[in-house]
C-alpha positions in Angstrom: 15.5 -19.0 23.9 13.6 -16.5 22.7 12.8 -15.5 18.9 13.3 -11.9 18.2 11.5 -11.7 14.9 10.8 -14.6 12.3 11.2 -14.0 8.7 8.9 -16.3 6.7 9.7 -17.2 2.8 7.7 -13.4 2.1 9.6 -12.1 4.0 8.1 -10.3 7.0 6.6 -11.3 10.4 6.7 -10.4 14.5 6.1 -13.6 16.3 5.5 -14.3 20.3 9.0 -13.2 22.1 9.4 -10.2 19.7 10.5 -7.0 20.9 9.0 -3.9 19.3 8.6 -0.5 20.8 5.2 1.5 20.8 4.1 4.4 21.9 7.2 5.4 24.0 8.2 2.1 25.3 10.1 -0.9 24.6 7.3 -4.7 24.9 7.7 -8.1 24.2 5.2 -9.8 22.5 3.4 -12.0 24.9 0.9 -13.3 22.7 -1.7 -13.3 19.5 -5.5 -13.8 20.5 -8.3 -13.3 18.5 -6.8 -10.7 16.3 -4.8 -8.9 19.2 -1.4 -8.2 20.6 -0.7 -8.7 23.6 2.3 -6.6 24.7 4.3 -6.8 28.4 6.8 -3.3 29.2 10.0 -4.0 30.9 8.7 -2.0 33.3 5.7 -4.5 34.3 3.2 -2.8 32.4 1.2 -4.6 30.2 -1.3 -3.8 27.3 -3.6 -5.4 24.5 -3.5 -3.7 21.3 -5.5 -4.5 17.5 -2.9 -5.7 15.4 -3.4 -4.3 12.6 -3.3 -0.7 14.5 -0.3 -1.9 16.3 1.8 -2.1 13.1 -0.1 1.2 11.5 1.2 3.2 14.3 3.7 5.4 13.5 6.5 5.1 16.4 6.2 0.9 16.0 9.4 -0.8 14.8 11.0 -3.9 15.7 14.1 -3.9 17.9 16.9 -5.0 16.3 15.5 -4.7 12.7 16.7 -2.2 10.4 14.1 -0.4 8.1 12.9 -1.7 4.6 14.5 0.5 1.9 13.3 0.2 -1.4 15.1 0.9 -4.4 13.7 4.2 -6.5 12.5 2.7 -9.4 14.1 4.8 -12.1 17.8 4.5 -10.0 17.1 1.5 -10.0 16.3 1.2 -13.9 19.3 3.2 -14.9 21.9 0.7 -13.5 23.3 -1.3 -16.0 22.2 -4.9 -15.8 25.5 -6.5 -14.3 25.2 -4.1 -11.4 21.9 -5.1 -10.7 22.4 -9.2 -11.1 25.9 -8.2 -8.1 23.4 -6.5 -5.8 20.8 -8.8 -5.8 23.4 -11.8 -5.5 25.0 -9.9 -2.6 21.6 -10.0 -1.2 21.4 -13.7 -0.5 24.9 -13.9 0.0 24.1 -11.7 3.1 21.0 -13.5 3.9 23.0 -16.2 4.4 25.3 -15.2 6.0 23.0 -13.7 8.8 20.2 -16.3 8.8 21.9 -19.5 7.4 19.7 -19.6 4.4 19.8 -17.3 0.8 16.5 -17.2 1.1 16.4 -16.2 4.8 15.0 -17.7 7.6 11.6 -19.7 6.8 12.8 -20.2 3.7 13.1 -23.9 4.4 16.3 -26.2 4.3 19.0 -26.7 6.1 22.0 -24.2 6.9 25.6 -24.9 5.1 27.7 -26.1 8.4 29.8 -23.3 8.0 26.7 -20.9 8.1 24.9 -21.7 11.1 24.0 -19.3 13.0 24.0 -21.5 16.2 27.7 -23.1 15.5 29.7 -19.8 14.6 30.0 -16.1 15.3 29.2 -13.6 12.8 33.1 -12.5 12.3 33.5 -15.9 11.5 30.3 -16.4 9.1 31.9 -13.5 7.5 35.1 -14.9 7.0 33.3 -18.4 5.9 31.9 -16.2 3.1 34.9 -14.6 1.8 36.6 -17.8 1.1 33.9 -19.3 -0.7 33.4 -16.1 -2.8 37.1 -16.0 -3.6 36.8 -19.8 -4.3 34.0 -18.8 -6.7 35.9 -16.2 -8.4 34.9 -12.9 -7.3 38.4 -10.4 -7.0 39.2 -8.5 -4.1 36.6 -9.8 -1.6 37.4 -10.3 1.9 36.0 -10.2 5.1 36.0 -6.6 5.6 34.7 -6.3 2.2 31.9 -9.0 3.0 31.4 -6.7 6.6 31.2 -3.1 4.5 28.5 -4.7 2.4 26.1 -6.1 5.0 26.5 -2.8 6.7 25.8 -1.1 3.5 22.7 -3.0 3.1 21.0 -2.5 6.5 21.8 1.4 6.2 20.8 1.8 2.6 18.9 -1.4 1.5 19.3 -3.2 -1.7 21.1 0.3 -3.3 23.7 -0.3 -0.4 24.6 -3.8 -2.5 25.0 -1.5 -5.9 29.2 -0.7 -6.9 28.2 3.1 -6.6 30.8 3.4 -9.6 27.7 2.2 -11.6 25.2 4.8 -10.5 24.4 7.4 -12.9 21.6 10.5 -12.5 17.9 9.7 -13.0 16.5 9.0 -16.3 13.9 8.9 -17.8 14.1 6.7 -20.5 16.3 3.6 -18.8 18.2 1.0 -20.4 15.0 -1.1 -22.2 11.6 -1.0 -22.7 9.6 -2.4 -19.8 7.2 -3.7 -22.4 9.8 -5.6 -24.0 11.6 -6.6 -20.7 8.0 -7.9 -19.8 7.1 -10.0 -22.8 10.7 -11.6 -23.1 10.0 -12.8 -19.6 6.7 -14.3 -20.3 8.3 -16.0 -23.5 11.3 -17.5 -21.2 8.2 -19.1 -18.6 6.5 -20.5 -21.8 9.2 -22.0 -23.2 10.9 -23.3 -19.8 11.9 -27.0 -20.0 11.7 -27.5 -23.6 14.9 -28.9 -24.6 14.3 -27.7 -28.3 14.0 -24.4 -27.3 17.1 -21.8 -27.9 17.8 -17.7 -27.8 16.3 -16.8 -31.5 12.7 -18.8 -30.3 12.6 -17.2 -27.2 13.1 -13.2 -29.3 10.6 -14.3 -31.9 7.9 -15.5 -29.2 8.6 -11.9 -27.4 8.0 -10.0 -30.5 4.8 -11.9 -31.1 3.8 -11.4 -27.7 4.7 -7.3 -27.8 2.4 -6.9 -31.2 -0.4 -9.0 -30.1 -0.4 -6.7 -27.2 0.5 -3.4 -28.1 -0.4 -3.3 -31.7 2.3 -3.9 -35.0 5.2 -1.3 -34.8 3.9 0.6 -31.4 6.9 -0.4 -29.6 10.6 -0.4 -30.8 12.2 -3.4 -30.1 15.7 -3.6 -29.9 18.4 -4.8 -32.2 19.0 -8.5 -32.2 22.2 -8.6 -30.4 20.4 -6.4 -27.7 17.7 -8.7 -27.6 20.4 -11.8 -27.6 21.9 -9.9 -24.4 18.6 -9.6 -22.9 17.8 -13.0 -23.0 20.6 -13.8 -21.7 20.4 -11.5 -19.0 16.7 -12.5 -18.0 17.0 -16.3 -17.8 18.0 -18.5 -14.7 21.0 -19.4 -14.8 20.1 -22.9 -12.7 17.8 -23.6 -15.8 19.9 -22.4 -19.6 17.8 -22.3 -22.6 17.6 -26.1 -24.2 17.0 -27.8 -20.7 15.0 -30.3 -19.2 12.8 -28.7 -16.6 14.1 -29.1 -12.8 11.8 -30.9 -10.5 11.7 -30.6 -6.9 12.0 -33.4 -4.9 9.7 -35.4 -3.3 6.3 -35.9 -4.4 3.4 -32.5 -4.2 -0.2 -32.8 -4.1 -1.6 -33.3 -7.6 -3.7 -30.1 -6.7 -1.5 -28.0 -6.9 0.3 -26.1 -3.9 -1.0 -26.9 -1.0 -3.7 -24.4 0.6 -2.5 -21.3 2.7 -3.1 -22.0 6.0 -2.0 -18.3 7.7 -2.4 -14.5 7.0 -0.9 -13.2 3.9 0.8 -16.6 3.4 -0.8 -16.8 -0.7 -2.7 -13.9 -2.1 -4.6 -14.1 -5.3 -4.4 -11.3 -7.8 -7.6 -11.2 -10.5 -9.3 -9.0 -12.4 -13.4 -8.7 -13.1 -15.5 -6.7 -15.0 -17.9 -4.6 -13.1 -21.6 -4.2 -14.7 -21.5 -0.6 -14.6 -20.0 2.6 -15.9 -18.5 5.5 -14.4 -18.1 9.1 -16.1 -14.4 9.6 -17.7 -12.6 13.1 -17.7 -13.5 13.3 -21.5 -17.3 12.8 -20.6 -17.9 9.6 -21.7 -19.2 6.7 -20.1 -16.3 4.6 -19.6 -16.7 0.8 -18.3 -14.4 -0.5 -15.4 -13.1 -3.9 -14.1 -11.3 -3.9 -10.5 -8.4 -6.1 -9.6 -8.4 -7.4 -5.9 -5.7 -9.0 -4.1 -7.8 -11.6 -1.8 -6.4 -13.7 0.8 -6.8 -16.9 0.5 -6.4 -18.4 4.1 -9.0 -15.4 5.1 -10.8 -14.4 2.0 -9.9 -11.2 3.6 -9.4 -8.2 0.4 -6.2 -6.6 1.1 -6.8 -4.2 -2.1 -9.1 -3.8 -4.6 -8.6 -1.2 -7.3 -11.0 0.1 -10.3 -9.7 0.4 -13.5 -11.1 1.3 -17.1 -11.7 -2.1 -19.1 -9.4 -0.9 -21.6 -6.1 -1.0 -19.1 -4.7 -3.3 -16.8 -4.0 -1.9 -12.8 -0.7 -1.5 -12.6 1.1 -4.4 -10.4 3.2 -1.8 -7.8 0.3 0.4 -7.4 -1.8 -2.6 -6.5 1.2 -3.7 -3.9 1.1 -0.5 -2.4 -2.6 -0.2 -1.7 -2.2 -4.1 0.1 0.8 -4.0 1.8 0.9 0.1 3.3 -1.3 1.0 6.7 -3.7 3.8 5.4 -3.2 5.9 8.7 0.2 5.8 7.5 -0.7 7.3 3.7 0.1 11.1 3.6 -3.0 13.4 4.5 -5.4 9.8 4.3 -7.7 10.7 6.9 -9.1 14.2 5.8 -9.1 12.8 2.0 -11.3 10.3 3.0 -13.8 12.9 5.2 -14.0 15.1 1.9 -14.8 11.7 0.0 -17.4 10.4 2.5 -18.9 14.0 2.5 -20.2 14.1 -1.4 -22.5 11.5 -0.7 -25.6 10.7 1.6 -26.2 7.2 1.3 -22.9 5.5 3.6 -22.8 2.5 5.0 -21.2 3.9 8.1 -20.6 7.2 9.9 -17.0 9.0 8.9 -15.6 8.3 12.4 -17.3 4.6 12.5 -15.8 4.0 8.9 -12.0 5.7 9.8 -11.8 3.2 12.5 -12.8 0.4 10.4 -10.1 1.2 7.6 -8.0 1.7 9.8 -8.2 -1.7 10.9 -8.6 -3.3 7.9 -5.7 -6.3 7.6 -2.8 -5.0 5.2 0.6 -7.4 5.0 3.4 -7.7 2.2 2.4 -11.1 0.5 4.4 -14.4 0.8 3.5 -15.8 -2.9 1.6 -13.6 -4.9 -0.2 -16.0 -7.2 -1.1 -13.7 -10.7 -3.5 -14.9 -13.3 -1.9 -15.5 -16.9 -4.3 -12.7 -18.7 -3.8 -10.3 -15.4 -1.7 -7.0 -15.4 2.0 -7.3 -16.9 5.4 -8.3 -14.9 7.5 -5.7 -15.4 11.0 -6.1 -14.3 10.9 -3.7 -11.8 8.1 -5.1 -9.8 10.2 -8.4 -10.0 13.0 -6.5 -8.4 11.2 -4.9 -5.7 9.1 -8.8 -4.8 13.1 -10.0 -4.8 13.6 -7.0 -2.5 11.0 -7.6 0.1 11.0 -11.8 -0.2 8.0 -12.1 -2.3 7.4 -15.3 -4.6 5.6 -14.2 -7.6 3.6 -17.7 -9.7 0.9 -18.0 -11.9 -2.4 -19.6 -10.7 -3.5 -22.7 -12.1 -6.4 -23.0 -14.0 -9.3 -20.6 -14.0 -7.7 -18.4 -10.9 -9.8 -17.5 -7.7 -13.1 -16.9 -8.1 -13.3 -14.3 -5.5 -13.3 -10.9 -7.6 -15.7 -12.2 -9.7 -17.9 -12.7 -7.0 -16.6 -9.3 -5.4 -17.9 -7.1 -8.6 -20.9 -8.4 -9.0 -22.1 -7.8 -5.8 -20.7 -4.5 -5.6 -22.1 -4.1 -8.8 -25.8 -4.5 -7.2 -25.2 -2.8 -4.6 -23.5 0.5 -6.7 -26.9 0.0 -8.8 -29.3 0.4 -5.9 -27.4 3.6 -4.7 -28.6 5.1 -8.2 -32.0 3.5 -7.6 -32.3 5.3 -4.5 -31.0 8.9 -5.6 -33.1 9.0 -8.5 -36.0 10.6 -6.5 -33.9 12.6 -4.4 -32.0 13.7 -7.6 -35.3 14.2 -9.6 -33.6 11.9 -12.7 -35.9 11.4 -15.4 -36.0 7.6 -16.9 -35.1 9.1 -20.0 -31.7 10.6 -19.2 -28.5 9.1 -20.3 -26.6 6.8 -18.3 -27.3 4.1 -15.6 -26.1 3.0 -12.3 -22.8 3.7 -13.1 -23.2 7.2 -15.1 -24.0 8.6 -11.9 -19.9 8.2 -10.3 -16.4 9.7 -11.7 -13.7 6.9 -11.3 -12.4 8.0 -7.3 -15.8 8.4 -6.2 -17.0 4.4 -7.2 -13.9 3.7 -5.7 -14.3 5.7 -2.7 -17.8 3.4 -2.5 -16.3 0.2 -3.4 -13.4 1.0 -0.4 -16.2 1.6 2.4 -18.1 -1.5 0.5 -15.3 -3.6 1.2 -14.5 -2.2 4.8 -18.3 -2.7 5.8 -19.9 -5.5 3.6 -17.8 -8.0 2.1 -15.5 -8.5 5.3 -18.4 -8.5 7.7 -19.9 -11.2 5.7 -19.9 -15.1 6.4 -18.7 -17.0 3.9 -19.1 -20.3 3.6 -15.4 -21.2 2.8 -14.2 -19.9 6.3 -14.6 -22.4 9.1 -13.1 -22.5 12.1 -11.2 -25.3 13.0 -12.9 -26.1 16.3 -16.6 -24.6 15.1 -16.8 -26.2 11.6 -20.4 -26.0 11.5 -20.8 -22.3 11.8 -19.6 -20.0 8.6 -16.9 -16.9 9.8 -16.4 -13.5 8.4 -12.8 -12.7 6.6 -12.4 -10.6 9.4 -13.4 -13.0 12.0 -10.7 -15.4 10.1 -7.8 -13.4 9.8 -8.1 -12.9 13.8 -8.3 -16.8 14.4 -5.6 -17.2 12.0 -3.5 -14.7 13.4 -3.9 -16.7 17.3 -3.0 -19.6 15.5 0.3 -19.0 13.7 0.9 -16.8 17.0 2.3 -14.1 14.5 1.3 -10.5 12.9 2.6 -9.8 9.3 4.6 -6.6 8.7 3.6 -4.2 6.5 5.2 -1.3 4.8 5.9 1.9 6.1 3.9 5.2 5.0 6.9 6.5 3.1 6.6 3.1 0.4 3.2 3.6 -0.6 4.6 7.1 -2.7 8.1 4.7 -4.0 6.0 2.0 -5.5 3.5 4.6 -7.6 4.2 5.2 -11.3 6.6 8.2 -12.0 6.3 11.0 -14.2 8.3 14.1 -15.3 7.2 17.7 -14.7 8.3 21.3 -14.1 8.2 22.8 -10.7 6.8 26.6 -12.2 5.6 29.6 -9.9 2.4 28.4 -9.6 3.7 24.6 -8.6 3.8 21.4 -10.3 1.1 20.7 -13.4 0.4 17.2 -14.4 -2.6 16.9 -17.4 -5.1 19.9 -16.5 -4.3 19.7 -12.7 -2.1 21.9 -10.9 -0.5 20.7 -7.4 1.5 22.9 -4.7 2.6 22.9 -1.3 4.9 25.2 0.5 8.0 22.2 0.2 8.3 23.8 -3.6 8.9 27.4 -2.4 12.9 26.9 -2.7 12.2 25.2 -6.5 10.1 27.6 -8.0 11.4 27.8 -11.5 14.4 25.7 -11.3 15.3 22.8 -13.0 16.3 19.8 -10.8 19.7 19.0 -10.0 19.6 15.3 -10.1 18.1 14.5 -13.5 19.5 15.0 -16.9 16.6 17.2 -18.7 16.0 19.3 -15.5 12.8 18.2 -15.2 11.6 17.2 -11.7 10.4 13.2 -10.5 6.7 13.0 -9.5 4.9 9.9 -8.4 1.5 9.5 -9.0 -1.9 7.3 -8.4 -2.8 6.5 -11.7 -6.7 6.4 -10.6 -7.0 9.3 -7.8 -6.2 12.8 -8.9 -6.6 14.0 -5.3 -2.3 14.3 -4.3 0.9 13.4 -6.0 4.4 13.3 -4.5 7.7 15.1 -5.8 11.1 13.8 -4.9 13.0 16.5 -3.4 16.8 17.1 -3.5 17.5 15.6 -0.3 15.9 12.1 -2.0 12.7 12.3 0.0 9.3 12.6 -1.4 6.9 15.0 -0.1 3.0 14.8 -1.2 1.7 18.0 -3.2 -2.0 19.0 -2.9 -4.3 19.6 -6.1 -4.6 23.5 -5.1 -8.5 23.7 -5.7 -9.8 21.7 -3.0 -13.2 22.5 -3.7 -12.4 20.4 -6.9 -10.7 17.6 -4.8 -14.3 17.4 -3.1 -16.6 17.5 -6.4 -15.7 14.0 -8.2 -17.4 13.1 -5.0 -20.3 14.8 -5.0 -24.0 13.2 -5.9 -25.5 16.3 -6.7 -22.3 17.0 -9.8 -22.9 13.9 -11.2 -26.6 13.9 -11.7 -26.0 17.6 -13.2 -23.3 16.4 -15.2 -25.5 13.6 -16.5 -28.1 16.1 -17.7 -25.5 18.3 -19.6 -24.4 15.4 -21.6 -27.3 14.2 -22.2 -28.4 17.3 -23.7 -25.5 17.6 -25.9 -27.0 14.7 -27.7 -26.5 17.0 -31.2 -22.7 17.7 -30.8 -21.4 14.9 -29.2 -22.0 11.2 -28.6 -21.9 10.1 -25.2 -20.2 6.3 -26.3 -20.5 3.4 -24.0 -24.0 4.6 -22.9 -25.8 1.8 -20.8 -28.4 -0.7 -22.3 -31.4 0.7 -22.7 -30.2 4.2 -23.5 -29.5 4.8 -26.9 -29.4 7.9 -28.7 -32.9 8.1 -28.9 -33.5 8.4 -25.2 -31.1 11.5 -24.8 -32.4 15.0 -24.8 -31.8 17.2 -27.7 -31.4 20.6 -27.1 -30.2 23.8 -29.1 -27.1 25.3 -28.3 -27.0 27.7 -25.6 -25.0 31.2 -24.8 -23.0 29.0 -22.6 -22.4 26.2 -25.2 -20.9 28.7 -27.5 -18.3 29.8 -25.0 -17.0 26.5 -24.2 -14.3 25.4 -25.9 -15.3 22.9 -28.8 -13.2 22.3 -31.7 -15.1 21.0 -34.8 -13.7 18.4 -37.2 -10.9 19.4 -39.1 -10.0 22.1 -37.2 -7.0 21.0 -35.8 -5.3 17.9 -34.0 -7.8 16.8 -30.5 -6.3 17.3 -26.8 -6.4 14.4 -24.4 -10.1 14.9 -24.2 -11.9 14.4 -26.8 -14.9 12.6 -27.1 -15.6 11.6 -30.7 -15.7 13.5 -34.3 -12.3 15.1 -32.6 -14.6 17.9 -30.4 -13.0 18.8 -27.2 -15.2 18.2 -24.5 -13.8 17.6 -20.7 -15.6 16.5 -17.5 -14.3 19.6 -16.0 -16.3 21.5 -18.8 -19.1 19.8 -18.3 -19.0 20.7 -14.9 -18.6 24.5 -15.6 -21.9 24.2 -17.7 -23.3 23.0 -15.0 -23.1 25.8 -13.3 -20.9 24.4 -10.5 -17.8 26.8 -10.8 
């Protein structure tokens, strides 16, 4: 008998007997060697194919599996809470009805007798479910009710689960404060087990937890029997406030959980400082930190994303960038030609690196294993892990060690890029800035993405061994390939249209020159129709854009018809320039000889205010826009003693524009 796809506790897999269609045809999957598929056509064709390109492309699907359809987040959001606990109980009602298991298949355990997939029909599954659900309590649920849902759920996904008397229009401002949402969470997995522990301990540990964090009086909790509610709403109802912990059966390694031992199986989320700076929108020097997602079966990095210091990366962001094919990212390849263009020293040739990235191992995790002082939970990142059969834990001890090893050798590498440019640039040692006052934000991350593709996963490590050739070190590549032959399975990623659900959202106005967000202005000929209008679906008119919070290049707009469609930043000679060597170095000398108006904070060692060049104002100086002290409330960028002063500005002194 042959398996048509296998669904492992993460959710997601195409094993040996699958049938998926590519390019035109209909293949079963014959086998995984060496990190390749090995497809046979009904036909008698046959054909070897990169896995990781064969579930990029865009025409590949599974036969027989509906497509992933994630919840939008603010839809989502405004439901009120007892409509969102039905759906997602539906859920594993379903799974088990289809699979045998809540949890789906993998999910270990043994099927109810009534459930089993082998034993009955699915009309009679069905019915099974109906009685227990009417022995359970629920009202008016039969077995064409219990049919209507799972139908509902493979057309629409989990919104298909949702009593669509419940949904209301967008809104903005949803039913609680993710903030708050977050630290009540955190303050249920602290006090879990403690028999002593009841619903007032659990509020005053979330307050403590939302001022040590955000800062006395920032955010407005909710009223106590709000609070009550949401408690009561966020803890597991298997485990009430005020009892003893559950323990599993059977005895664990005292290590911990045991190793991963395939592809994507536990994935390690940390967060490192990098050692240098890069130059922020306001002109400052601005220090970063990058969480990566690493692999641990592999060591392979499935995404790794710069940050200031100051802020944490944003879980869904970060789950977008691992889990989403970047062929399949709107417009990916010509933003990364314009990226690779701005700077001569690459580690590979644009076509050379395209291929690479394009082959670069993405999957949607099993167990994403988060470190305690890593970026929040937020309860919709919880939904959507629920959604696609992700575990979410918290590692033990002092996390992976991984990232930390990642940014420092990305650092020294990012430091002998400026050591190479300086006589090509003709930098003085005296002017401000160091290694890292030479990149904007997207370009070190453009560098730390090609790093990635061409260094760290072409690199031996001594952790990877394989199990027949222990003596000689692999590469995470050459170990995801090996793994991938020996679980005899591919993990499914996302699909292109997922990587623009799971970004942050933001309101704006759709105006006759397009969409404006901060100082940027985005357009594309999708807005003709909505020039000026206010949107239908939301309550303040205002229309639903979804943005990367670290690369200005695109943003997407949700559309009427509940699609989103990706808007260009209209100046592309500006998309280019955060990219561009010859800017930064330029930039550099601007600020630094600005050294009597403003203070360029965060300057690297060795480069105090001493070292900068002091210069008069010029003609040019006087017509940029500068607002002394006192003057008047500072824009968003402002670089100390409340004068305006932008990147962009800087630029235009330059002489660029």
């Amino acid at each position: 008998m042959s398996r048509q796809l296998m669904v492992v506790p993460s959710g997601r897999r195409v094993e040996v007997g699958a049938r998926v269609t590519f390019e035109g045809r209909t293949w079963q999957v014959n086998g995984v060697v060496d990190g390749r598929v090995h497809l046979a056509a009904d036909d008698g064709a046959t054909g070897c194919v990169l896995a990781a390109l064969l579930v990029a492309a865009e025409d590949f699907a599974v036969v027989g599996r509906s497509a992933d359809e994630l919840p939008a987040a603010e839809v989502w959001q405004a439901l009120p809470l007892a409509a969102r606990e039905r759906a997602l109980a539906w859920l594993r009602h379903i799974r088990e009805i289809e699979t045998g298991l809540p949890g789906g298949a993998g999910s270990g355990g043994e099927p109810k007798p009534e459930y089993d997939p082998r034993r009955f029909t699915l009309a009679e599954r069905e019915q099974a479910k109906a009685a227990e659900l009417a022995a359970l309590g629920w009202t008016k649920v039969g077995r064409n009710t219990v049919q209507r849902r799972r139908l509902a759920y493979h057309k629409q996904g989990l919104m298909g689960l949702v009593d669509q008397r419940t949904v209301r229009p967008r809104s903005g401002t949803g039913r609680a404060d993710e903030r708050v949402v977050a630290a009540v969470l955190e303050a249920l997995r602290d006090l879990r087990g403690r028999k002593a522990a009841t619903g007032k301990q659990v509020i005053e540990r979330a307050e403590r937890i939302v001022g040590t964090r955000y800062g006395p009086g920032r955010v407005k909790m909710p009223s106590a029997a709000s609070m009550y509610r949401l408690v009561k709403a966020l803890s597991d109802p298997a485990e009430p406030l005020g009892s003893p912990a559950r323990t599993a059966n059977g005895s664990r390694r005292s290590g911990g959980p045991p190793s991963a031992s395939r592809p994507a199986e536990r994935i390690h989320v940390s967060t490192a400082r990098l050692g240098a700076r890069v130059v922020g929108e306001d002109g400052r020097l601005v220090a970063v930190s990058v969480t990566a997602a690493v692999d641990e079966a592999t060591g392979c990095v499935l995404a790794a994303v710069l940050h200031p210091q100051e802020s944490d990366a944003q879980l869904p962001v970060l789950l977008a960038e691992m889990a989403v094919p970047r062929p399949l990212r709107a417009g990916w390849p010509g933003l990364v030609g314009r990226a690779h263009e701005g700077w001569p020293c690459r580690l590979l040739p644009i076509e050379a690196r395209i291929e690479a990235a394009a082959a670069r191992p993405v999957a949607v995790p099993e167990t994403l294993v988060l470190d305690a002082a890593g970026p929040a939970v937020t309860s919709w990142f919880l939904t959507v892990c629920e959604d696609l059969g992700v575990s979410v834990d918290l590692a033990r001890g002092r996390g992976h060690s991984a990232p930390g090893v990642l940014a420092g050798a990305f650092t020294r590498y990012a430091a002998g890029l400026a050591d190479a440019a300086r006589p090509v640039a003709g930098r003085g040692e005296d002017d401000a800035g160091a290694a890292g006052g030479w990149f904007s934000l997207p370009h070190l991350q453009d560098l730390l993405d090609e790093w990635v593709t061409a260094r760290w996963h072409t690199r031996p490590q001594k952790a990877l061994r394989h199990p027949l050739l222990s003596a000689a070190p692999l590469t995470p590549d050459e170990m995801w390939r090996v793994l991938l032959g020996a679980t005899g399975a591919v993990p499914l990623p996302l699909s292109g249209r997922h990587f623009a659900e799971l970004l942050p959202v933001r309101r704006a106005a759709v105006t006759e020159a397009g969409v404006r967000l901060g100082r940027r202005l985005y357009d594309e000929e999708c807005l003709n129709e909505h020039r000026g209008r206010s949107c239908p679906t939301t309550d303040d008119g205002r229309w639903e854009v979804h943005h990367h919070p670290y690369d200005v290049r695109q943003v997407w707009i949700r559309l009427p018809d509940g699609l989103l469609y990706p808007l260009c930043w209209t100046d592309q000679a500006h998309v280019q320039r955060p990219f561009d060597a010859t800017v930064h170095r330029r930039i550099t000398h601007v600020l630094a000889g600005r050294g009597s108006d403003t203070t360029v904070s965060g300057a690297a060692p060795g480069t105090g205010a001493g070292a900068q060049a002091v210069r008069p104002r010029s003609q040019v100086d006087d017509a940029m826009a500068v607002r002394e002290p006192g003057s008047g409330p500072a824009s968003n960028g402002t670089v100390g003693g409340g004068q305006e002063f932008g990147l962009w500005d800087a630029q235009a002194q330059a002489g660029l524009w």
